[in-house]
N, C-alpha and C positions, 0 to 999 in steps of 0.2 A: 504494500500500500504506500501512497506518498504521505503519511503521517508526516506530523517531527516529533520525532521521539526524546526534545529536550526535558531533561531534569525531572524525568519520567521512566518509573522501573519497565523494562524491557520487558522481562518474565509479567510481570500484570497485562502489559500493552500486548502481547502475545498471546494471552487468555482470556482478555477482555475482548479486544477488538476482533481475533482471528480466533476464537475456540481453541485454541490450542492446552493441552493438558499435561502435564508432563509426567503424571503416573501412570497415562493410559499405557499402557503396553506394545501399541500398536506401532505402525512407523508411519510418515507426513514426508509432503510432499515441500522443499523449503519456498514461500514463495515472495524471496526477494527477486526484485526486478522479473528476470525470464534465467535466474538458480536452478529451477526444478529439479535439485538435487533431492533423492529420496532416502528418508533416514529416520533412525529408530526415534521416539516423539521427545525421550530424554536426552538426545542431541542437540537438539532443533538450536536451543537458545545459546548453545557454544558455540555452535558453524556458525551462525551470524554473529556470534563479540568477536571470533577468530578471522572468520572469509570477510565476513562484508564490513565491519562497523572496521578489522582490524586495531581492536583493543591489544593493548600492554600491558603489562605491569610490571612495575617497575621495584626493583629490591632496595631496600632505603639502606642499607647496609654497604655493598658494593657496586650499585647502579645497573647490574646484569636486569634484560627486560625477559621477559617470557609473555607468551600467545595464552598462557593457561593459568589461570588462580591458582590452580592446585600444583602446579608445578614450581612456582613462587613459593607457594608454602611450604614443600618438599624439598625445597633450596632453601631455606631460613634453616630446617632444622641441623 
């Protein structure tokens, strides 16, 4: 959709506006732009902070960046 998804949680905008669920079990089609990449439904909101929005994050400790939270976290420890 051409939302703006400013200062506004992604995972609510993802459930709210598009139905989307992310306990369902099943797998979604992703539908930024013309993505139609297809993928388990607890993906969905990763491939878009990763592929599309290209989120960071960044280690306040050594400045190294990663694509993944959980991989930030798994580097801190």
């Amino acid at each position: 959709c051409n939302d703006f998804v400013h200062g506004y949680d992604l995972s609510a905008h993802l459930r709210e506006v598009h139905g989307h669920n992310r306990s369902d079990k099943g797998r979604a089609w992703c539908q930024w732009n013309s993505c139609n990449k297809e993928l388990n439904n607890d993906c969905i909101l990763r491939h878009i902070e990763e592929i599309h929005l290209r989120i960071v994050y960044t280690c306040a400790e050594c400045g190294n960046t990663f694509t993944r939270r959980d991989t930030l976290s798994k580097h801190r420890r």
